[in-house]
C-alpha positions in Angstrom: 0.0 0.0 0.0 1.3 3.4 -1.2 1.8 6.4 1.3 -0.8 8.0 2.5 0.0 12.0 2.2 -3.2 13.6 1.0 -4.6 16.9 3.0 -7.3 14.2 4.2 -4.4 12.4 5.9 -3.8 15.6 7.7 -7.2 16.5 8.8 -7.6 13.5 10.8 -4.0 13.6 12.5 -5.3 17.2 13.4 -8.3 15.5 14.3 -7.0 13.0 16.6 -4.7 15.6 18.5 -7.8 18.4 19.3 -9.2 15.6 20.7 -6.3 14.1 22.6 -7.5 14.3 26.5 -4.0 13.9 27.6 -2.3 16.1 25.3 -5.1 19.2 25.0 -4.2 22.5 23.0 -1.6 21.6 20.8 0.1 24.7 19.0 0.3 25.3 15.1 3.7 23.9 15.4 3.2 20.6 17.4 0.2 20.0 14.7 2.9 20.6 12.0 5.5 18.3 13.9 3.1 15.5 14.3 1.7 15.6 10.9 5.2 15.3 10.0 5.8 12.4 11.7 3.1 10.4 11.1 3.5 11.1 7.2 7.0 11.3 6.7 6.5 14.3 5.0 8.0 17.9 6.2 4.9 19.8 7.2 4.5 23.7 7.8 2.7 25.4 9.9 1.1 27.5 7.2 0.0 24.4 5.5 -1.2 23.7 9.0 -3.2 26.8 9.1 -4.6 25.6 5.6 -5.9 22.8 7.2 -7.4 23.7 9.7 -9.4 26.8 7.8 -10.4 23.8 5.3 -12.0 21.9 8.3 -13.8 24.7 9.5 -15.8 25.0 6.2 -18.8 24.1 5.5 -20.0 20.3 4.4 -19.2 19.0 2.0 -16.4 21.2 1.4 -15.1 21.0 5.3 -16.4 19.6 8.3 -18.2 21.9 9.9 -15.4 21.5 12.6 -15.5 23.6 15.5 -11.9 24.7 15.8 -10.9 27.7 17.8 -7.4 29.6 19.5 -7.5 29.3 22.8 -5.6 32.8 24.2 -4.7 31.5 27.9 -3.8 28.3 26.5 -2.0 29.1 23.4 -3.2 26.1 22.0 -6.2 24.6 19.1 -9.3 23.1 20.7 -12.6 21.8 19.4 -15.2 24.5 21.0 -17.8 21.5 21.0 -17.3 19.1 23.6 -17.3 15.3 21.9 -16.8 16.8 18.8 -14.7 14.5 16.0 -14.9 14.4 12.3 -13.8 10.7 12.6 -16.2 7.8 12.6 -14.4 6.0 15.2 -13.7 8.2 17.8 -10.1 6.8 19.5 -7.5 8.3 21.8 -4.1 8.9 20.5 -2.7 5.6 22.2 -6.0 3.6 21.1 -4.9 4.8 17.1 -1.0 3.5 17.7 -2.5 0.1 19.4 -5.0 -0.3 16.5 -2.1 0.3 13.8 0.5 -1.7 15.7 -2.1 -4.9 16.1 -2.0 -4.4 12.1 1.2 -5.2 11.8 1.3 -8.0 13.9 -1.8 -8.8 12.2 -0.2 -8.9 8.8 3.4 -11.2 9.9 0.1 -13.8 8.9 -0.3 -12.8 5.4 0.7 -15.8 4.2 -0.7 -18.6 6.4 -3.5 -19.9 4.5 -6.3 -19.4 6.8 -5.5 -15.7 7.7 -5.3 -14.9 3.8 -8.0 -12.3 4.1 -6.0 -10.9 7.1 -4.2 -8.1 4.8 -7.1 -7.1 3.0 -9.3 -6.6 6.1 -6.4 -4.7 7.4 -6.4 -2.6 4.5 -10.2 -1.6 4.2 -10.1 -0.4 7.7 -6.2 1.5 7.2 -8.6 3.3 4.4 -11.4 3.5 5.9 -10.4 5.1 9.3 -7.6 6.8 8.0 -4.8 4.9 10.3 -1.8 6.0 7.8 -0.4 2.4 7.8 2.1 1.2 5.5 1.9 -2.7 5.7 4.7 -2.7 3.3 6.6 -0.5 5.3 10.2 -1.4 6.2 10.5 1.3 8.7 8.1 -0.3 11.2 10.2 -3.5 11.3 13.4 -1.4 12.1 12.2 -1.0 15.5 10.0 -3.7 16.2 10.5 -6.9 15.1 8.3 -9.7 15.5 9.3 -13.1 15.6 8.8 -15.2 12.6 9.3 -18.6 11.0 11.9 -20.2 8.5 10.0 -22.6 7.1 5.9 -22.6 7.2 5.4 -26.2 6.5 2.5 -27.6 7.4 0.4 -24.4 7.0 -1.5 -25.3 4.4 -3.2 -27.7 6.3 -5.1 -25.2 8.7 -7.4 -24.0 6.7 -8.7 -27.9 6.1 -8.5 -28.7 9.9 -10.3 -25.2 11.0 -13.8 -26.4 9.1 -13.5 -29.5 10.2 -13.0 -28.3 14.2 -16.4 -26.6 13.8 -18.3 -28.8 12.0 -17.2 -31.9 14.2 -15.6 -34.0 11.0 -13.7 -36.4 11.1 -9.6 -36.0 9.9 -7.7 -39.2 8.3 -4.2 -38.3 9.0 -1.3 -39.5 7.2 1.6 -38.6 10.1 5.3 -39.4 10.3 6.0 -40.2 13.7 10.1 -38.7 13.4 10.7 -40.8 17.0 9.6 -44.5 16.1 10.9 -43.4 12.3 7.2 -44.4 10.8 4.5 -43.3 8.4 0.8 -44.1 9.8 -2.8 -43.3 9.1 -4.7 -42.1 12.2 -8.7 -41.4 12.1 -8.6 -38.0 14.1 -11.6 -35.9 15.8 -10.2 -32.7 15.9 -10.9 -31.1 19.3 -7.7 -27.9 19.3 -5.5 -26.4 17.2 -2.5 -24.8 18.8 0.5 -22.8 17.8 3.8 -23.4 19.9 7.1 -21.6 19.2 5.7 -20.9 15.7 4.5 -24.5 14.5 1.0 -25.5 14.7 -0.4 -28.5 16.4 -3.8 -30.2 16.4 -4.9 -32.9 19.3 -7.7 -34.8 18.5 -9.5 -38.2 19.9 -8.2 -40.9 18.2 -10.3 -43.7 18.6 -8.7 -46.6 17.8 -5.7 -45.2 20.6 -8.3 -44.6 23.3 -6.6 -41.3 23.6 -6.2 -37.8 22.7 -3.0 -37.4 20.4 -1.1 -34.5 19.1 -0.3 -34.1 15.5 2.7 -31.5 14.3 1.4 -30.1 11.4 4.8 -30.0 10.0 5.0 -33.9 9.8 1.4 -34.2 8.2 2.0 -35.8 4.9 -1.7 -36.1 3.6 -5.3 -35.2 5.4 -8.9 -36.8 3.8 -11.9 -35.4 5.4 -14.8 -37.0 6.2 -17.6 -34.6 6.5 -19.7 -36.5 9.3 -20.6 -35.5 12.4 -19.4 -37.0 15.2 -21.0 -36.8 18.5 -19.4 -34.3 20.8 -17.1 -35.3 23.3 -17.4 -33.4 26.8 -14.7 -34.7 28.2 -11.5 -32.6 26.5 -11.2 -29.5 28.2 -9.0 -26.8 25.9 -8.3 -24.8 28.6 -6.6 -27.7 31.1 -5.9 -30.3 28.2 -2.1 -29.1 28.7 -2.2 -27.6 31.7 0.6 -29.8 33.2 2.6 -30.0 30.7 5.9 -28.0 29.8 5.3 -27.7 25.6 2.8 -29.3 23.8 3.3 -32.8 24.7 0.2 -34.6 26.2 0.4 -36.7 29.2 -2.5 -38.9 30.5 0.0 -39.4 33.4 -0.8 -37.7 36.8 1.5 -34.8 37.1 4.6 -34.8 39.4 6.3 -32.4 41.8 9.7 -31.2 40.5 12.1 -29.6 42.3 14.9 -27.8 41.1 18.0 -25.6 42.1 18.8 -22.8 40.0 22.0 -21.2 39.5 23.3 -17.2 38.7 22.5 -16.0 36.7 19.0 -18.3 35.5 18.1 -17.6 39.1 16.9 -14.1 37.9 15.7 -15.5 34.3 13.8 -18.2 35.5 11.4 -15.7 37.8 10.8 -13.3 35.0 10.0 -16.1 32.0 8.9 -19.3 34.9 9.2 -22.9 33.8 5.9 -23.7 33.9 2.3 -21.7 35.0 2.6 -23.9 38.7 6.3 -22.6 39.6 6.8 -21.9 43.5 9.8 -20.1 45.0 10.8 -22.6 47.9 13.7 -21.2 48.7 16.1 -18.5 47.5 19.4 -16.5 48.1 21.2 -13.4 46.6 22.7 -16.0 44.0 20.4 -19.5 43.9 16.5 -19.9 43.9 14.9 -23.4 44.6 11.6 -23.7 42.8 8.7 -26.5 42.6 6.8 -27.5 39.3 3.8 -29.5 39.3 3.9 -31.1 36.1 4.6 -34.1 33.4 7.4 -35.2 33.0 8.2 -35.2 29.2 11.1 -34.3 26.9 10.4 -31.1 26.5 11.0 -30.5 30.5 14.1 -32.5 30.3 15.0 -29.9 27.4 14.5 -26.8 29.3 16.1 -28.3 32.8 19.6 -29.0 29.8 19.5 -25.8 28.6 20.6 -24.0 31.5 23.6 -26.5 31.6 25.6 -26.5 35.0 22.9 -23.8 36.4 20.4 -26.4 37.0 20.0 -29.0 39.5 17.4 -31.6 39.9 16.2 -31.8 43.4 13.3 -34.2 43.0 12.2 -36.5 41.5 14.5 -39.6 41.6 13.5 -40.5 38.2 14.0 -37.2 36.6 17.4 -37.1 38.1 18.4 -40.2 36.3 16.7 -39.1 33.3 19.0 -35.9 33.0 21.7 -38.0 34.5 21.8 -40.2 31.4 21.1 -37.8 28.8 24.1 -35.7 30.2 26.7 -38.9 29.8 25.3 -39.5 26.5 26.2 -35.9 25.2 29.7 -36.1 27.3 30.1 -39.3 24.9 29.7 -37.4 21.6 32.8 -35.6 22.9 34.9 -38.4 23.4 
């Protein structure tokens, strides 16, 4: 999307400041240096003036805008109280929220299922006036959003999202990279998930007796049967994975994990916790002792290696050997 510069462009940047609570009576040349900004366009304060008499003007040549000096203030107001010529009325931070949930909006452009995400974006940047560029490099200069190498297994959202709502069933050719296998699974979708940027679907499986989750990344092929199934009242979307650390499922009951944690993850570990059930038991000026209540899985054993010698397990017995193992097993690669 091109630039927006137009005088329109200006009237509703004008707009949104005389009607900025927290920032009343702006001067010709705050106007000016806002305009500027949001453009990124030098403005002048006699174009400014412009503007402003333009607004004043009668429909449909203005707005009929109620704009007058204010003496003691030494600022522009709007002499009618809840007067706006936009049609969504927004304070100052409300507009940068709205155009910085477009741009994390549109790092989806290209998933499958949010296709229309750019273009809705678009017809509301026109409509409402937001001055965004969603082509704009600028924006990415300063924030970044995180985003994927590879988006395999995308496609297949927008066949599993219809067949989530309508209850259908999903035949699911999956490679299973552990056992090294190719297998077809009869799925009822019942969640689909996004985890450090790949997407995940659990679903009843009956022949398993179980809820399963599926990477859609190792989905070779999906067949959908369009019948509905009965609804199952038993999965839970907000617990399903309440105990576990990742995306693994665990029908096991969930353990209590202690650990001993080292300068400096000491500190990480309370700002970005382990799991949702992390405790402080005990802690010093350079250690912190926490409990998790949670499955065990690999993806715990994962996070307890990556803060190497910083990490000790305290409890349980099992999980100690677990880590134990895995740790001689890397030491071996080195010999």
């Amino acid at each position: 999307m091109p630039k927006i510069k137009s005088a329109v462009s200006r009237y509703y940047i004008i707009d949104a400041c005389l009607t900025n609570k927290q920032k009343p009576y702006p001067t010709l040349e705050e106007l000016a240096s806002i305009c500027s900004e949001k453009i990124r366009e030098g403005i002048s304060t006699s174009t400014i003036e412009k503007d402003i008499r333009q607004m004043k003007m009668s429909r449909p040549n203005g707005y009929d805008a109620p704009i007058e000096y204010s003496k003691q203030n030494k600022g522009y107001f709007y002499a009618e109280q809840g007067f706006s010529i936009a049609d969504l009325q927004l304070a100052e931070e409300e507009w940068d929220g709205l155009r910085y949930a477009a741009n994390l909006l549109h790092q989806y452009a290209d998933v499958p299922v949010f296709k229309n995400f750019k273009e809705a974006i678009e017809k509301i940047n026109t409509r409402f006036n937001l001055l965004i560029d969603l082509e704009e490099k600028d924006f990415e200069k300063y924030v970044q959003f995180e985003t994927v190498n590879a988006t395999t297994g995308y496609q297949w959202i927008g066949t599993i999202y219809p067949a989530l709502r309508n209850r259908w069933i999903l035949n699911i050719e999956y490679e299973n990279i552990y056992k090294q296998e190719v297998k077809q699974y009869a799925v009822y979708p019942k969640m689909l998930k996004e985890h450090r940027n790949r997407w995940y679907v659990i679903g009843w499986v009956a022949e398993r007796d179980d809820y399963l989750t599926f990477a859609l990344d190792r989905i070779h092929q999906i067949d959908v049967v369009e019948k509905v199934q009965k609804h199952r009242f038993d999965f839970n979307p907000d617990n399903f994975l309440q105990h576990s650390v990742g995306i693994m499922e665990n029908d096991s009951k969930p353990m209590k994990v202690l650990l001993s944690v080292q300068d400096p993850y000491h500190k990480l570990i309370q700002l970005e916790p382990l799991h949702l059930s992390q405790k402080i038991i005990k802690q010093t000026k350079n250690s912190i002792e926490i409990e998790l209540m949670v499955h065990v899985n690999p993806e715990l054993c994962k996070s307890i290696l990556s803060m190497g010698p910083c990490c000790k397990v305290l409890q349980p017995s099992a999980l100690k050997k677990e880590i134990k193992q895995l740790l001689e097993k890397t030491i071996g690669l080195y010999k």
